[in-house]
C-alpha positions in Angstrom: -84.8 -225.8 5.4 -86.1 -222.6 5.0 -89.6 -222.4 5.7 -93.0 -220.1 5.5 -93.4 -221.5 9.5 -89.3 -220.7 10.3 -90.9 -216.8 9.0 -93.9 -216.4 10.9 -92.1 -214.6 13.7 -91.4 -211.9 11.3 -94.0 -211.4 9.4 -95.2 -208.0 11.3 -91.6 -206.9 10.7 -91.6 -207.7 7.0 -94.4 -205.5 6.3 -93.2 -202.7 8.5 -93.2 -199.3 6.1 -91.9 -195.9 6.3 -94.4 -193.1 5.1 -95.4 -193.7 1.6 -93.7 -197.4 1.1 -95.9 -200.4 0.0 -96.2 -203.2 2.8 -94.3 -206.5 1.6 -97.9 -209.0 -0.1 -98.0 -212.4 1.9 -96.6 -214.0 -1.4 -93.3 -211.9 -1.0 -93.4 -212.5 2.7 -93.2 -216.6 1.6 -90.9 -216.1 -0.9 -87.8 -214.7 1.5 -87.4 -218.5 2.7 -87.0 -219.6 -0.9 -84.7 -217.3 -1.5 -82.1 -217.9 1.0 -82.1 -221.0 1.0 -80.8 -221.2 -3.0 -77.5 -222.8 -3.0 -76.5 -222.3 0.6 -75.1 -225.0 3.3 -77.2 -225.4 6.1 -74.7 -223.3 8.4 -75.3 -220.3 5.9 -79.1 -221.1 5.6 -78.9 -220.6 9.8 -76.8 -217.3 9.0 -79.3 -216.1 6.6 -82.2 -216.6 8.6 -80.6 -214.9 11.5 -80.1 -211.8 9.3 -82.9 -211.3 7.9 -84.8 -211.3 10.9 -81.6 -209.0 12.5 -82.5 -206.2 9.0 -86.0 -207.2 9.2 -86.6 -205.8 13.1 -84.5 -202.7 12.5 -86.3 -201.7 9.7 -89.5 -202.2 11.8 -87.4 -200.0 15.1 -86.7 -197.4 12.6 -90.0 -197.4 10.7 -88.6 -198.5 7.4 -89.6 -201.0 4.5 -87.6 -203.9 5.0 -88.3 -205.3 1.0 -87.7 -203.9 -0.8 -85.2 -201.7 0.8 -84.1 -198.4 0.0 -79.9 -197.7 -0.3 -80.3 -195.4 2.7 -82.0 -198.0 4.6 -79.4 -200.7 4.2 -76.5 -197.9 4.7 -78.2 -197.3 7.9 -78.4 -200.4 9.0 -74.6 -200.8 8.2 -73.4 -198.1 10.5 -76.0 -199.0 12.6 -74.5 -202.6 13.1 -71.2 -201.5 13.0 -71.7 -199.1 16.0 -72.8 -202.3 18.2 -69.6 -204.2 17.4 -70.6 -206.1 14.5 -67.4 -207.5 12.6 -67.0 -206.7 9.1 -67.5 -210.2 7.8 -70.8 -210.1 10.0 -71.9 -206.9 8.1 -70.5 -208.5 4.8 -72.5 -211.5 5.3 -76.0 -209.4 6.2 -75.2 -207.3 3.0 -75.3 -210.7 1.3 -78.1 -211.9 2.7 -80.3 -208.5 1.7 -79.1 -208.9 -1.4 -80.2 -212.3 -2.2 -83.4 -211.6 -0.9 -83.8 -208.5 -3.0 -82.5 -210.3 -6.4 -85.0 -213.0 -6.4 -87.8 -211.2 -5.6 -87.6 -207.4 -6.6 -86.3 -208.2 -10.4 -82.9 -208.7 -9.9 -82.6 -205.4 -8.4 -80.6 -204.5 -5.0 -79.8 -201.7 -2.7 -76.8 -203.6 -2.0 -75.4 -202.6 -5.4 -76.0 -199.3 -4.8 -73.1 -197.0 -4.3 -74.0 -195.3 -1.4 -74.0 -198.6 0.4 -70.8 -199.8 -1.2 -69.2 -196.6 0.1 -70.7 -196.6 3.3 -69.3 -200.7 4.0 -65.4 -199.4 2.4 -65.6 -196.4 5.1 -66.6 -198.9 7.9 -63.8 -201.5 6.6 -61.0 -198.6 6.5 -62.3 -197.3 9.9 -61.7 -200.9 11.7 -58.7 -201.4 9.8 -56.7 -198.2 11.0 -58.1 -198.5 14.5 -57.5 -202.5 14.8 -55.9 -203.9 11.9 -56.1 -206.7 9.4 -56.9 -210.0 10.0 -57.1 -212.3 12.9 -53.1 -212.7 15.1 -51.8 -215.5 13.6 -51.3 -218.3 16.5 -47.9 -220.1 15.5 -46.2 -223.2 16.7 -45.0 -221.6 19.9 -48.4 -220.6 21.2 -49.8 -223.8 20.6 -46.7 -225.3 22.6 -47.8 -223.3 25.2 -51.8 -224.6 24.9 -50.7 -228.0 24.8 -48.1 -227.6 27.8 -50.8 -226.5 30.1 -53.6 -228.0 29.5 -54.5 -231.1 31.0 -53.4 -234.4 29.3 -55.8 -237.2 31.7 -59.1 -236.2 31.2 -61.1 -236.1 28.1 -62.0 -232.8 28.0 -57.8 -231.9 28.2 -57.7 -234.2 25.4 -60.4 -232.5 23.1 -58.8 -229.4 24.2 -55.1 -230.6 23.2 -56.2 -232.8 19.9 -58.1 -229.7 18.8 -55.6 -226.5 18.8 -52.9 -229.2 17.6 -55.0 -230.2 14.8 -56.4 -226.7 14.0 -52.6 -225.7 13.6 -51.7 -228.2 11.1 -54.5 -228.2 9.0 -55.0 -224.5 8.7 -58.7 -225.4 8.5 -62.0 -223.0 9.1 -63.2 -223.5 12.7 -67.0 -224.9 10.6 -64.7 -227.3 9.0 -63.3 -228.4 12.6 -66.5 -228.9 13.9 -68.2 -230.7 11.0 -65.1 -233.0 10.8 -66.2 -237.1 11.1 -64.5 -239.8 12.4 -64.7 -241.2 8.6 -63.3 -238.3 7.4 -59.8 -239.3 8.8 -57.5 -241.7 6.8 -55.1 -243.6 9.4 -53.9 -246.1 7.2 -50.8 -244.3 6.1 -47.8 -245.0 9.0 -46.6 -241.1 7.9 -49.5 -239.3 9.1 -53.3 -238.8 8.9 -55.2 -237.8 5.9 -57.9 -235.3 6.6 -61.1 -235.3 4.2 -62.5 -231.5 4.7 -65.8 -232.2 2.6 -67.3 -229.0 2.2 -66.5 -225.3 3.1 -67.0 -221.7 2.5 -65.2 -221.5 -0.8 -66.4 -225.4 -1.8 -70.2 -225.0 -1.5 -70.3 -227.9 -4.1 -68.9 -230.2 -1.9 -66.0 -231.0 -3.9 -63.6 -231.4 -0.9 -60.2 -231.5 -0.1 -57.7 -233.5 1.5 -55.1 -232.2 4.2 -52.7 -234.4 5.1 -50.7 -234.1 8.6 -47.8 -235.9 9.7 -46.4 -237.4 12.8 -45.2 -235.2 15.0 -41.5 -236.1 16.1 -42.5 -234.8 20.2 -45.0 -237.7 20.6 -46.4 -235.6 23.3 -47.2 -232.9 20.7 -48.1 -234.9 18.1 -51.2 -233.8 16.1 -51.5 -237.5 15.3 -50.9 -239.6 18.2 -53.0 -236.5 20.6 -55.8 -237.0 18.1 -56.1 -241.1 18.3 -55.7 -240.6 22.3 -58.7 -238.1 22.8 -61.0 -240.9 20.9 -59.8 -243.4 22.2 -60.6 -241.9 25.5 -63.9 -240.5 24.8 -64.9 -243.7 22.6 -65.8 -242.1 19.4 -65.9 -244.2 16.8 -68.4 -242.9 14.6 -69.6 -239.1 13.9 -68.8 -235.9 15.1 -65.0 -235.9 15.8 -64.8 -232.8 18.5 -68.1 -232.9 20.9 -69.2 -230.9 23.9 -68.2 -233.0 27.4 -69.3 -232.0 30.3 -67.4 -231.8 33.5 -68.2 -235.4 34.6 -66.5 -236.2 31.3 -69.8 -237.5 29.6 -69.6 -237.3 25.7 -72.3 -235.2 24.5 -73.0 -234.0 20.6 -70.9 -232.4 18.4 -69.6 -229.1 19.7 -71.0 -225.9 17.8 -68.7 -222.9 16.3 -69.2 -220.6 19.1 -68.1 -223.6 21.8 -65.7 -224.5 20.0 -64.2 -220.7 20.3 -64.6 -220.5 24.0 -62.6 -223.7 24.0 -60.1 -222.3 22.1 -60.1 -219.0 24.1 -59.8 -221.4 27.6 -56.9 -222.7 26.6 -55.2 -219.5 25.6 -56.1 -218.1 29.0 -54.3 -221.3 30.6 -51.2 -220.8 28.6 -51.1 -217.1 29.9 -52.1 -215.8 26.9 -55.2 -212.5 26.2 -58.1 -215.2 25.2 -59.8 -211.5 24.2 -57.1 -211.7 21.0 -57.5 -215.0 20.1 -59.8 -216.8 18.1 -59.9 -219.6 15.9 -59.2 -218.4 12.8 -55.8 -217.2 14.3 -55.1 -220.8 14.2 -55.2 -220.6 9.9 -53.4 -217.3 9.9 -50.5 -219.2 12.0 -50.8 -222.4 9.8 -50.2 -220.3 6.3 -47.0 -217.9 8.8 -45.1 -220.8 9.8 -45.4 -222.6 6.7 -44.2 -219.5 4.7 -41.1 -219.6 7.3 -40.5 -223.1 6.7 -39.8 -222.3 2.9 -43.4 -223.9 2.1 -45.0 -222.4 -1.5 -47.6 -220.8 -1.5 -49.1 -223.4 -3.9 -48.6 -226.2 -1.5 -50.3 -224.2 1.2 -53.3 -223.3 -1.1 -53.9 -227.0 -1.2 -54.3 -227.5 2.3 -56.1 -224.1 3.2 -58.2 -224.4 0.7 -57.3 -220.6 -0.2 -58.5 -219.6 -4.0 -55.6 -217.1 -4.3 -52.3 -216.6 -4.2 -53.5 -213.1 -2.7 -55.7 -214.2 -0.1 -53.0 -216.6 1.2 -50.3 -213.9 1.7 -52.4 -211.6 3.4 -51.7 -213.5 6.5 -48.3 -214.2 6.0 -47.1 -211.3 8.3 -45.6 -212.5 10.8 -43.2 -214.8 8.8 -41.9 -211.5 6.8 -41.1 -209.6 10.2 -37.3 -209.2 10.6 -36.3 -211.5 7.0 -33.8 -209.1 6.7 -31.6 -207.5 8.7 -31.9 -204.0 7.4 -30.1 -202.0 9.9 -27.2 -204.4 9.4 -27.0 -204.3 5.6 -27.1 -200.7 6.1 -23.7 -200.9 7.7 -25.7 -199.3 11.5 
């Protein structure tokens, strides 16, 4: 929970002002935590926190009011951000962040609305996508081949490390829905596969859930299902977090964050040979919605197991499957 305690830290940043702004009262300085905690998980409540202290202590660097904030401000600390490396859904998620801070306390009102910062986040969004592209490089069947193949299948932690890319592939889940999975959340009773409960996630904030269900593999040492029922059998989870930091003595420890579960991810890219600097989990989803597009799958039927809310969204990562469909140069008799 967001608390006044969780904001003392930031207090002196809060009240920072630029000539001729009004420092932030202690009863808007308590209200922040209120307001980003409405009707966030407690991932995004972390996100939020991390934010506004990010906006908060460059306002205070660059001698500005940090609420309420002025468009320019906000716009600055866009380019600002985006200068450092910050990734557009980073910068979309401080934007968000300013913004529910500003609504509930400054009458509804937000520089985020503004036009100025609007156009300022588009400009930064084309200028990333001509110089690097959309969306994260899908990671298909073949690359996780290649994971699986070298990484190590006796030790627990080459377990995790195989159980997890196999299962991130046939899910086409989020890497926070990886990571928050429970043993409980998998149905084994079914002798065709596994049934995968993903209780809440970014677009499902009620908790309504879905279910993703995976078959058996027919390779059994590439099966999602039978590689998944061997890493706990091995580690002796029975209960909780399903993938968990080990350590290299092979003691089971807690339940592995996002950001380790990445560098996992990235390790075993490396050992298949592979740029770990272009992977990253979400390549995973982008490979899970390709292949099944190649495989004649609807996009319907893929929407039910990504979790996707449009038929838009979906497609956007189906690029790779549309590469070389049809044999242009050939119809055109060359």
């Amino acid at each position: 929970m967001l608390t006044d305690a969780s904001l003392t830290t930031t207090d002196a940043q809060l009240t920072a002002t630029a000539a001729g702004e009004r420092p932030l009262s202690p009863e808007l300085v308590a209200g922040i935590g209120a307001a980003l905690e409405a009707s966030a998980s407690k991932n995004t409540q972390r996100a939020y926190r991390a934010d506004w202290s990010i906006f908060a202590g460059w306002c205070e660097q660059e001698g500005r009011c940090a609420m309420p904030a002025s468009p320019a401000t906000v716009a600055g600390f866009l380019v600002s951000e985006s200068k450092v490396g910050r990734s557009v859904n980073t910068l979309r998620r401080r934007l968000a962040t300013i913004s529910k801070a500003h609504k509930s306390q400054v009458d509804g009102q937000t520089p985020t609305s503004s036009e100025l910062v609007k156009s300022t986040f588009q400009g930064i969004e084309r200028q990333r996508a001509e110089g690097h592209g959309k969306g994260a490089a899908p990671i298909g069947p073949r690359h996780v081949l290649r994971m699986v193949q070298t990484t190590p299948r006796t030790t627990r932690t080459g377990l995790r490390d195989r159980a997890a890319v196999l299962l991130a592939l046939t899910t086409g889940a989020r890497r926070s829905e990886l990571v928050a999975l429970q043993v409980e959340d998998i149905d084994w009773t079914d002798p065709r596969g596994i049934v995968v409960l993903i209780r809440k996630s970014k677009t499902d904030q009620t908790g309504e859930g879905r279910e993703v269900s995976v078959t058996r593999g027919r390779n059994p040492e590439t099966c999602p299902v039978r590689t998944l029922r061997a890493y706990l059998e091995a580690a002796g989870i029975e209960e909780g977090p399903v993938f968990r930091s080990i350590d290299r003595h092979g003691n089971v420890g807690d339940g592995m964050t996002g950001r380790a579960f990445a560098g996992m991810v990235k390790r075993a890219a490396e050992r298949a040979g592979m740029d770990p600097s272009k992977v990253s989990p979400h390549g995973f989803r982008a490979g899970h919605v390709s292949a099944r597009f190649t495989a004649g799958d609807g996009a319907a039927s893929i929407m039910d197991s990504t979790g996707h809310k449009s038929v838009a969204m979906v497609k956007r990562y189906d690029r790779a499957s549309r590469r070389f469909r049809s044999d242009v140069s050939g119809s055109m008799g060359l």
